[in-house]
N, C-alpha and C positions, 0 to 999 in steps of 0.2 A: 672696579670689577669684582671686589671681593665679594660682595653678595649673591652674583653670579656662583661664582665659583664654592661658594657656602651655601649654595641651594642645592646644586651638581652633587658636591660631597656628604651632602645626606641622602641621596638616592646611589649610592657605590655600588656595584654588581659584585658578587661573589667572583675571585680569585680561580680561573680552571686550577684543578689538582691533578688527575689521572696524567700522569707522564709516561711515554711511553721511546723505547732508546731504539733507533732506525741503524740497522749496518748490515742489511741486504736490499738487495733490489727492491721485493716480494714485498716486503715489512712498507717501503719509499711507497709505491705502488697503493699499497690499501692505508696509508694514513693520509695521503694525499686526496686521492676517491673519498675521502671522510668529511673533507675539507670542501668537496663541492657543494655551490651554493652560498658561501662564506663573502660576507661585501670586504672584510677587512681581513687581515691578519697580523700576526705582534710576530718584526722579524728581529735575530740579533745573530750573530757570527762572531767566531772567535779563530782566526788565524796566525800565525809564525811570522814573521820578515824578518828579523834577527839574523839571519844568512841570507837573506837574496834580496833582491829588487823588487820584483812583486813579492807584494802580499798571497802566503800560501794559504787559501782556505782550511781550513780542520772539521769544524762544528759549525750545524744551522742547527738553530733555537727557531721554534715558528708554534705561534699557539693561535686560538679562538677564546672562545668564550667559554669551551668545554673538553678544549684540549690542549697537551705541550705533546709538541714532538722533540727530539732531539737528534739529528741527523749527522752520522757521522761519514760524511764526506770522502774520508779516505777508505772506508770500508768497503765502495760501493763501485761497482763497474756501470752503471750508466745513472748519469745524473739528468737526461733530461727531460723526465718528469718535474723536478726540482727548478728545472731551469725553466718550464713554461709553466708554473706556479711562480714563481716569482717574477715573471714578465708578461703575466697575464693581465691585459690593459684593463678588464672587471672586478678585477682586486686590490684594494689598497692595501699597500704595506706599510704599517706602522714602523719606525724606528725611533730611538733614542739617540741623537747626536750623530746623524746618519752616515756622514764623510766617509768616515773608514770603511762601513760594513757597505755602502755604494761603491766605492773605489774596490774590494776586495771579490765584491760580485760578480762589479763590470768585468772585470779582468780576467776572472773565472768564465763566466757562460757570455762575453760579447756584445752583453747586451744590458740595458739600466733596467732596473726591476724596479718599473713606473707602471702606476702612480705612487706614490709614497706621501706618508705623515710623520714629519721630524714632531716629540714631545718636546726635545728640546727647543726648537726656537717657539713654537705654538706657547709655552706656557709665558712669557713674559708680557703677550697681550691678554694674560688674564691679572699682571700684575706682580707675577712671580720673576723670582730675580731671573735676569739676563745668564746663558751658560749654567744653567743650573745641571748638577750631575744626576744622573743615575739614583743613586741612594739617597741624593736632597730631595730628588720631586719625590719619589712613593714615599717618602717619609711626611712633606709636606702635602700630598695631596690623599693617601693613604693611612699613614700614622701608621706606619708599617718600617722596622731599621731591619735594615739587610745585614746579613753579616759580611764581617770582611774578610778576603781570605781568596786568594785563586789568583791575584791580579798579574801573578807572575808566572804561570803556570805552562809548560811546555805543553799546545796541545796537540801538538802533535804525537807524543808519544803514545802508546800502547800497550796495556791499560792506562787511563787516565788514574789520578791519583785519587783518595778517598773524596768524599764530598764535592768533587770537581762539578759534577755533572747537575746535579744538587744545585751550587750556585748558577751552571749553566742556564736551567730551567726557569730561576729566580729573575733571571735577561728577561723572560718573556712572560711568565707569569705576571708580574705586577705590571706591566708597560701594558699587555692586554688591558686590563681597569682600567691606568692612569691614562691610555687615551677614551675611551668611551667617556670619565669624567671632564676633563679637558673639552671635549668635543664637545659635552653638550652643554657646558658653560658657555662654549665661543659662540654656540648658535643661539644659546640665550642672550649673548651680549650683540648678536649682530656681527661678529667677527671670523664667523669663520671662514669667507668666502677672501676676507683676507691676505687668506695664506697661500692662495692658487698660487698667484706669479714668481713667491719662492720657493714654492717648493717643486715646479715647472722646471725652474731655472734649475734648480739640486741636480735635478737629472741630465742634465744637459754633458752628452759623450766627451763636448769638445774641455769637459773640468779635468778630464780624466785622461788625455791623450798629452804627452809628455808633450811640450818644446824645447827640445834640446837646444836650441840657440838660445834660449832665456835660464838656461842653467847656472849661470855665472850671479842670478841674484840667490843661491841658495848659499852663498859664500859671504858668510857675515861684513869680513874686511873688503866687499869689492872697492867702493867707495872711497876710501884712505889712497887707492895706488894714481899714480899718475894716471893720463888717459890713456898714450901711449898704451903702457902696461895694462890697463883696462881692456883695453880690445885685445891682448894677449891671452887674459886670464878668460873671455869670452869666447877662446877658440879651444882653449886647455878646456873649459868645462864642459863646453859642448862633447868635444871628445871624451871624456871621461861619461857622462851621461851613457854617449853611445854605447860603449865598452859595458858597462852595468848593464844595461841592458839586455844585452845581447849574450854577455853570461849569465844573467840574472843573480848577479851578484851583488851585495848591498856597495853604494859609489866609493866607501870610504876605503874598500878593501881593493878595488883599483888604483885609488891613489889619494891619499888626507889631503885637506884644504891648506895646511902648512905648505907641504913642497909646491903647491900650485899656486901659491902667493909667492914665494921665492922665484919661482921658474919665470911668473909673472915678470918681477921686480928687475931678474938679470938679466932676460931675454936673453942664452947661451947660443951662441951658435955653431956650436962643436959638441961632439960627444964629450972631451976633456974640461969642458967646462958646463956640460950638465950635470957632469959626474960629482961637480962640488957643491948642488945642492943639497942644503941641508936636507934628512930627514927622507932623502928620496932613497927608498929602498931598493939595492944593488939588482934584484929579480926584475924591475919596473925598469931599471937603463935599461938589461938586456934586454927583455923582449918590447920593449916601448920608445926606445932610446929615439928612435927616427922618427916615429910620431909624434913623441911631443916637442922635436925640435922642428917638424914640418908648422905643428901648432903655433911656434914661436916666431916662424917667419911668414904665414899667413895673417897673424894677428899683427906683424911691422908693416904688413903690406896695405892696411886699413889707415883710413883718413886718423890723426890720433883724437877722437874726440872722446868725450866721456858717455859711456854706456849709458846712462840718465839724467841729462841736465839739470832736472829737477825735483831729485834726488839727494840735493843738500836743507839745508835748513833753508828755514824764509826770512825772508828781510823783516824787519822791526817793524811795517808799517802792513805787512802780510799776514803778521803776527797777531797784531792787533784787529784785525777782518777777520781771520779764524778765530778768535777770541771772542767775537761779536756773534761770529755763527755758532756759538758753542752755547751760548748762553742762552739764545734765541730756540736751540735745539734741544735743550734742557727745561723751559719752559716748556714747548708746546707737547713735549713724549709727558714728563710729570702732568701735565692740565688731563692728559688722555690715561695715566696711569700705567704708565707704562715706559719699564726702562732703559733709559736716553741711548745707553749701548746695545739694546735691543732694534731700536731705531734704525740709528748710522755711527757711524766712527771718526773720529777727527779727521780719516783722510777723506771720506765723504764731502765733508765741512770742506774742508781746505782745497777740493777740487770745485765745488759752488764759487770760491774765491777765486780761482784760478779762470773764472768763465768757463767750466765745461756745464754742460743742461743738460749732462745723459746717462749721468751716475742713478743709481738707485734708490738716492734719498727723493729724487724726483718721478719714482714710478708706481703707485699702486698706492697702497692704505700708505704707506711711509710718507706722499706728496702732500695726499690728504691732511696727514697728524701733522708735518712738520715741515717739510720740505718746501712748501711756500713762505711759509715764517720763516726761514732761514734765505731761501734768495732774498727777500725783503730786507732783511736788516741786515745781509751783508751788500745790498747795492745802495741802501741809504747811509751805509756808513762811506762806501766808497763817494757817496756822491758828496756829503759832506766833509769827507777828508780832500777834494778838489776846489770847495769852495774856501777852503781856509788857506 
């Protein structure tokens, strides 16, 4: 694909300059009217969650071909011009790695600001590495180094610091380019229609709507505790999820993952023996005390099994079939140029082996490149490891 994308990057478009800083209605109002007629736009967002549970919007960064806006979110008493710009189904919104500034959206205005273009996954079926950042692709697709500097920056605050707004701008400025190149590589290669079914899938509400009952895997040690304890820790976290929530406070400041592994471990069933959990802070008995001992005896009252059965390692012989698809799946992404982690992921792999047929290395350009090379050679090694 590199020729592709070495013909693209000698026809580059010129980089918008005119920037202009939005924190009145009035100002939101005529740079958006600016904007109509636009097929595309370069979005980026820079939000707080450092104190709460959701992500608190700050900054929209949103540019053209001939413009950057810079929208300052909290300035502003009605954002929904902003919000039917970016959920207007005639516009596509570029992004760079789009997870966060999706999640940060949805949750702000209710709604997914679909259609969308991630640069980051797009560029590795032109050949470029897998998860590439920010300042690797315009460097690599641009020959343009960003500086560094802002990553830590509170933006919430009021005035922003020197230069802040500066790097804001630099979100959208280069990503405008580096997708018009990108793009018209992939339509050179035949690839770009590729990208519908994931980037379809990006938008989808249901990424974004918490399950509190599956809270208990954000807890690295779930795993390690008996089952028992398992379905305790599964009632503790749920709970704890809710709580966040609903104060919108970050989870840890309800209550760390420590005491919720011990609480797990001793199942108390008394306040005098919750009380000798380690690490559990005296403000969290008082006002929780009865909760999470309600947690402790709804979680006993569960069949004791384990929260993922399949969620330990694989046997030796499981091992060796994911082993077999790995190499089958590294083959056919390298023959297509394109890479293998880009593709699928060993849990991909290891769910082929498992007999499911409904994972994602089986639907769309992925089944095409690989995902039939990889049933294949994991059912002929199964079929040969029966003959022996």
């Amino acid at each position: 694909m590199n020729d592709k994308l070495d013909e693209a990057k000698r026809m580059i478009p010129k980089a918008p300059v005119p920037v202009v800083t939005i924190d009145d209605d009035a100002a939101l109002a005529e740079f958006i009217a600016g904007l109509a007629g636009c097929s595309w736009i370069a979005v980026d967002t820079e939000f707080l969650r450092e104190r709460t549970y959701y992500p608190k919007l700050c900054l929209v960064q949103i540019a053209d071909t001939d413009h950057i806006g810079l929208i300052d979110v909290l300035a502003l008493s009605d954002l929904t011009p902003l919000a039917e710009l970016l959920t207007d189904p005639g516009i596509r919104k570029v992004f760079h790695s789009a997870e966060q500034d999706l999640e940060v959206l949805y949750h702000s205005f209710g709604e997914m600001p679909a259609p969308i273009f991630d640069t980051q996954v797009a560029a590795p079926l032109l050949g470029l590495d897998d998860q590439m950042g920010y300042a690797r692709l315009v460097d690599a697709l641009l020959d343009k180094k960003l500086p560094k500097g802002h990553t830590r920056t509170d933006w919430s605050k009021r005035p922003l610091p020197d230069g802040a707004l500066d790097y804001a701008a630099d979100d959208v400025r280069y990503l405008a380019v580096a997708y018009q190149v990108l793009r018209t590589a992939l339509d050179a290669a035949d690839r770009l229609d590729w990208l519908t079914g994931d980037f379809e899938r990006m938008v989808e509400p249901d990424r974004f709507n918490v399950d509190t009952s599956a809270a208990w895997r954000r807890v690295k040690a779930w795993n390690r505790l008996a089952p028992a304890a398992q379905q305790v820790l599964a009632q503790l976290t749920d709970w704890r999820e809710r709580e966040a929530m609903a104060a919108d406070r970050p989870r840890r400041w309800i209550l760390a993952d420590a005491p919720l592994i011990a609480i797990a471990e001793s199942q108390p069933a008394r306040d005098i023996e919750l009380a000798d959990t380690p690490d559990l802070p005296s403000r969290t008995l008082e006002r929780h005390g009865n909760e999470l001992l309600a947690c402790v005896e709804r979680g006993l009252a569960r069949p004791p099994e384990m929260l993922d059965p399949n969620a330990g390692p694989p046997d030796e012989a499981t091992r060796r079939r994911i082993k077999t698809g790995m190499r089958a799946l590294t083959r056919a992404a390298e023959a297509a140029d394109i890479p293998p982690a880009a593709v699928a992921s060993r849990g991909d792999v290891a769910a082929i082996v498992a007999g499911r047929r409904d994972g994602r290395l089986l639907r769309g350009w992925r089944a095409e490149v690989a995902g039939r090379a990889v049933v294949e050679a994991v059912e002929t090694a199964q079929t040969d490891a029966a003959q022996t």
